[in-house]
PASEBA-1860 file (N, C-alpha, C; in nm, 3 decimals):
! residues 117
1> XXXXXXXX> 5.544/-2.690/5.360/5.508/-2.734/5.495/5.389/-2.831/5.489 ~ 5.378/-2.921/5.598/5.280/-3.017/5.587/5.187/-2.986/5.671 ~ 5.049/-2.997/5.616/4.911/-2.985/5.719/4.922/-3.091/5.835 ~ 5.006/-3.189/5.839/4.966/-3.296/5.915/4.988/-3.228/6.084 ~ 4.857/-3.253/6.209/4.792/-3.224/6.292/4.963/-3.253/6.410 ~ 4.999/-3.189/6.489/5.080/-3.242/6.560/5.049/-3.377/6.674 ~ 4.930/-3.429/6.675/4.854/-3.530/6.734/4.723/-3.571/6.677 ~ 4.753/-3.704/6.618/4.614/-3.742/6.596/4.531/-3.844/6.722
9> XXXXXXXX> 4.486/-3.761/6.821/4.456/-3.876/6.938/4.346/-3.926/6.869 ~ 4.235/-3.863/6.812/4.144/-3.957/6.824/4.174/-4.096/6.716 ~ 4.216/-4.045/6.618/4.258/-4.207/6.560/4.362/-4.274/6.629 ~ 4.400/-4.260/6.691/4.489/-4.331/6.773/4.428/-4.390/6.908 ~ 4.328/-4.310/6.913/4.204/-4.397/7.044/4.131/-4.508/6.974 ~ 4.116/-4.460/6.854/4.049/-4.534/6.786/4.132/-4.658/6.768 ~ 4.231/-4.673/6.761/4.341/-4.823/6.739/4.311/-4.901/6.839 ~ 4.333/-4.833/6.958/4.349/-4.825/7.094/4.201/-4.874/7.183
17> XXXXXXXX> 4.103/-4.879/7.129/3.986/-4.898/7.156/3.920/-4.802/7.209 ~ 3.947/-4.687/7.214/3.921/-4.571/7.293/4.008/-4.596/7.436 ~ 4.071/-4.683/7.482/4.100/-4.658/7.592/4.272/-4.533/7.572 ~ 4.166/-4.433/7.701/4.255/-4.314/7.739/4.383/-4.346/7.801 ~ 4.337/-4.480/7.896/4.465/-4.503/8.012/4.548/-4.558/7.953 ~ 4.548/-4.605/7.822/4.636/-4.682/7.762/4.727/-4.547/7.686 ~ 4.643/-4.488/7.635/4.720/-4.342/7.557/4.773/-4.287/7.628 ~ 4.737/-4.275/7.786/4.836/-4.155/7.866/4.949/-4.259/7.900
25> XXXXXXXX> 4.940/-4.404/7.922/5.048/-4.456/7.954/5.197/-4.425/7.829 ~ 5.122/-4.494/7.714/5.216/-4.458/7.605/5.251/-4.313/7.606 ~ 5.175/-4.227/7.593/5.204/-4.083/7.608/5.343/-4.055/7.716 ~ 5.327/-4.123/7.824/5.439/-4.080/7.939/5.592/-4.145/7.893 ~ 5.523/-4.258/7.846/5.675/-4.317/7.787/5.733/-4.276/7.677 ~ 5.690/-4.200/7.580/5.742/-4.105/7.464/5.784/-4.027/7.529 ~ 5.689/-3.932/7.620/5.739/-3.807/7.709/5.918/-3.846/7.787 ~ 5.911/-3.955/7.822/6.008/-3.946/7.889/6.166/-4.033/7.774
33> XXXXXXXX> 6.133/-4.102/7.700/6.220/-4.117/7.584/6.220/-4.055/7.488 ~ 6.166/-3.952/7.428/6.180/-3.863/7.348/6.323/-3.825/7.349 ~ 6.324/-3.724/7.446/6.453/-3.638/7.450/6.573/-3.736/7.438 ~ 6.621/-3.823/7.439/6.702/-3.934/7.459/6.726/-3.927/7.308 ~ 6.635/-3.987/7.237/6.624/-3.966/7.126/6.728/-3.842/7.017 ~ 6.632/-3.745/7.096/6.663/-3.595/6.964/6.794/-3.609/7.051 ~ 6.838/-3.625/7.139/6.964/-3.592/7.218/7.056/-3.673/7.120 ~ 7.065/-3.787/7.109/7.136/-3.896/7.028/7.149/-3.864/6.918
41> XXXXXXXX> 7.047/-3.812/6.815/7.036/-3.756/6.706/7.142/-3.619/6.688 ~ 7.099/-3.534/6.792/7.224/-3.467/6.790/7.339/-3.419/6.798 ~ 7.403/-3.555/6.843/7.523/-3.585/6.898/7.582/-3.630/6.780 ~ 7.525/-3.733/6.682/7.570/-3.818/6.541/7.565/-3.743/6.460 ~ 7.454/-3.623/6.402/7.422/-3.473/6.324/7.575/-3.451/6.340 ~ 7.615/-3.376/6.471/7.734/-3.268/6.468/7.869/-3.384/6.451 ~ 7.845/-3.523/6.470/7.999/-3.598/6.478/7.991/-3.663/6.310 ~ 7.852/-3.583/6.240/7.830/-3.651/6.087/7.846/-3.820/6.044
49> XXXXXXXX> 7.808/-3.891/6.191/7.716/-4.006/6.150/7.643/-3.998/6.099 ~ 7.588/-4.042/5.957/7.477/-4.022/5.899/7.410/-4.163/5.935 ~ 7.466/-4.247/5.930/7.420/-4.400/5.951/7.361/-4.391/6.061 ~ 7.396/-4.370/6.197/7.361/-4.371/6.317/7.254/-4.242/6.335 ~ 7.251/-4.125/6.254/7.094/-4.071/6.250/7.042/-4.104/6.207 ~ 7.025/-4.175/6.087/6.931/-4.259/6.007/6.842/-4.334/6.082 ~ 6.914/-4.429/6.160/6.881/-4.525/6.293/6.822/-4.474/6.343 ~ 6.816/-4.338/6.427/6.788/-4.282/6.575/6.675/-4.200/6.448
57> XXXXXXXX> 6.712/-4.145/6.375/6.565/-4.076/6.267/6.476/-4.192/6.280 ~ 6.471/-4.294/6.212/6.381/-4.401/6.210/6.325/-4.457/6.342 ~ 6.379/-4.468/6.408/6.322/-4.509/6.533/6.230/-4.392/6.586 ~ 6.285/-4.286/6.581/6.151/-4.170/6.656/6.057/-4.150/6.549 ~ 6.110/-4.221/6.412/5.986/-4.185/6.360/5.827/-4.303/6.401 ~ 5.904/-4.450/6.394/5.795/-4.572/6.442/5.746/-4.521/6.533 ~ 5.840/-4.478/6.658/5.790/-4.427/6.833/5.690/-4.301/6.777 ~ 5.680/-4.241/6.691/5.590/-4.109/6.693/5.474/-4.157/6.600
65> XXXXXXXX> 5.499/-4.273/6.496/5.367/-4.330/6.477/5.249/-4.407/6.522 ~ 5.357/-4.478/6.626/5.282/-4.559/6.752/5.181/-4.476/6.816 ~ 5.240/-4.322/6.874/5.146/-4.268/6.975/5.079/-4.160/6.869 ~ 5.078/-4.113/6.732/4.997/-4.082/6.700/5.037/-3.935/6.656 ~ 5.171/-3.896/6.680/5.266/-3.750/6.676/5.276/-3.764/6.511 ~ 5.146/-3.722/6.457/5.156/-3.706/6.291/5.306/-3.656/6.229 ~ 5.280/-3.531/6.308/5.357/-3.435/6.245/5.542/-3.469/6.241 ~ 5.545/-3.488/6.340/5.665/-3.552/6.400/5.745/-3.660/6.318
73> XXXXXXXX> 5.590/-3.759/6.327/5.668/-3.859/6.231/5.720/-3.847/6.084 ~ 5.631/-3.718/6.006/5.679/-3.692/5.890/5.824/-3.600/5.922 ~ 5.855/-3.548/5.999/5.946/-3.433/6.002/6.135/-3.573/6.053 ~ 6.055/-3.644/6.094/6.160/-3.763/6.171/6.147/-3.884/6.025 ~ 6.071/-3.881/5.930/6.086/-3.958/5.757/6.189/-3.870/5.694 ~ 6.187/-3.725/5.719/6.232/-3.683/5.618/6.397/-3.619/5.651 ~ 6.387/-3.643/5.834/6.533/-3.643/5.853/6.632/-3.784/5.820 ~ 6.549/-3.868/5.843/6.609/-4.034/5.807/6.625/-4.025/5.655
81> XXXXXXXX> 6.567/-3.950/5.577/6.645/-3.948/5.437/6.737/-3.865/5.407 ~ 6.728/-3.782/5.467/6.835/-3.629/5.445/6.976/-3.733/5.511 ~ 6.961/-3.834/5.598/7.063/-3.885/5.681/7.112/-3.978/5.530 ~ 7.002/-4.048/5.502/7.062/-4.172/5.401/7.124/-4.089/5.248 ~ 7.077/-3.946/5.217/7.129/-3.876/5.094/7.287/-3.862/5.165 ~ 7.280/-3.878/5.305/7.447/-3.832/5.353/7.428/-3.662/5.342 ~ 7.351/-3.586/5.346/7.280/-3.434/5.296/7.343/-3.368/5.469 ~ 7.475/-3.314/5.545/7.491/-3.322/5.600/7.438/-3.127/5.690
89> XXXXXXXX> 7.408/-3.080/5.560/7.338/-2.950/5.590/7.188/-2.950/5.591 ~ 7.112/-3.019/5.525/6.985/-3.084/5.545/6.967/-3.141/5.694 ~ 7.067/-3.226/5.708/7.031/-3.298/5.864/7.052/-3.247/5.927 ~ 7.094/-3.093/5.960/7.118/-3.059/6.075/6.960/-2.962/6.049 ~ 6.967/-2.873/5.965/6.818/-2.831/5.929/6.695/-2.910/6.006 ~ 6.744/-3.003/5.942/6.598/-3.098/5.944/6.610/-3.127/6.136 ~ 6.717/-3.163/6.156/6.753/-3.169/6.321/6.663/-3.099/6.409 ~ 6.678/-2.972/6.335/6.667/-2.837/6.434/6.476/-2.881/6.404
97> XXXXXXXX> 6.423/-2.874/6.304/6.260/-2.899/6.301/6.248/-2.986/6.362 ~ 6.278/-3.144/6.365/6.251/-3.233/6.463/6.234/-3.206/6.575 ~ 6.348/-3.119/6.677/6.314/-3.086/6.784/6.208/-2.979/6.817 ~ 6.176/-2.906/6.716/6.117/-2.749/6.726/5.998/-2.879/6.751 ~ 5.950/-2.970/6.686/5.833/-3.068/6.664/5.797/-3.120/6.776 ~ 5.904/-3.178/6.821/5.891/-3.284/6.897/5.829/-3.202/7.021 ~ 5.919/-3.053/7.086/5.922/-3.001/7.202/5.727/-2.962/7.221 ~ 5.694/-2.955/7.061/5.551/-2.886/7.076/5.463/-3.013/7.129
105> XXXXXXXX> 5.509/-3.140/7.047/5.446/-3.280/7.072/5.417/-3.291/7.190 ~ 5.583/-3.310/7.255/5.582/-3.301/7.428/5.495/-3.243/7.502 ~ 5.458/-3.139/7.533/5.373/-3.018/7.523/5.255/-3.055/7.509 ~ 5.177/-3.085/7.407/5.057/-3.120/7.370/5.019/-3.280/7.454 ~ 5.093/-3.343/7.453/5.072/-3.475/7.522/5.056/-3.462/7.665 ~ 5.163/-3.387/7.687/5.178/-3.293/7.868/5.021/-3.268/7.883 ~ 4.976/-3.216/7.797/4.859/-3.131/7.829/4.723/-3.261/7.837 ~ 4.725/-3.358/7.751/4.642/-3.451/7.733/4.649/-3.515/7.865
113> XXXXX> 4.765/-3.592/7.952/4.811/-3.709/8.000/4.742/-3.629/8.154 ~ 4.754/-3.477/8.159/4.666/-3.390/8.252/4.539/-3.357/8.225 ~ 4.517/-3.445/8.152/4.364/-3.384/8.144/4.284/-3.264/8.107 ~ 4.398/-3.243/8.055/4.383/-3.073/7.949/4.343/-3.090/7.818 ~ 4.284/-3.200/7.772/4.298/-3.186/7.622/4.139/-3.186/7.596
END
């Protein structure tokens, strides 16, 4: 398992110049394309596109490095390879962590974009 933090805001404020309003904006737009995402992912998983999770792996992984979803993005690297080994019991594995990831991400950002963090 990896130590990596399920959010690194402050280096990501830090990119960002510290500005917050810019992080909760990005924050809302992950929040609300996320699921789109793992949804797509799991549609190609069970129809064993590997090519087309590879794609949809890689893309949530850039989108989760952008806003700073450490954890995420390693768990969304290592489904985009399980996709490119063609590893079709791995990717669904790895599927199921992405989302377990992502839902906590969601969650944690929820909590930031309110002023909970």
């Amino acid at each position: 398992m990896s130590n990596e933090p399920l959010l690194s805001i402050e280096e990501t404020l830090e990119r960002m110049a510290g500005d917050r309003e810019l992080l909760s904006n990005l924050f809302h737009l992950f929040i609300d394309d996320a699921p789109k995402k793992l949804a797509n992912i799991a549609r190609h998983v069970a129809d064993g596109e590997t090519f087309q999770v590879e794609r949809n792996a890689h893309s949530l992984k850039g989108a989760a490095a952008t806003v700073g979803a450490t954890l995420l993005c390693v768990r969304a690297a290592e489904l985009e390879q399980a996709a490119k080994a063609r590893s079709a019991e791995r990717m669904e594995e790895l599927r199921l962590e992405v989302e377990r990831v992502c839902m906590q991400t969601l969650e944690e950002m929820g909590r930031f974009v309110k002023g909970e963090e």
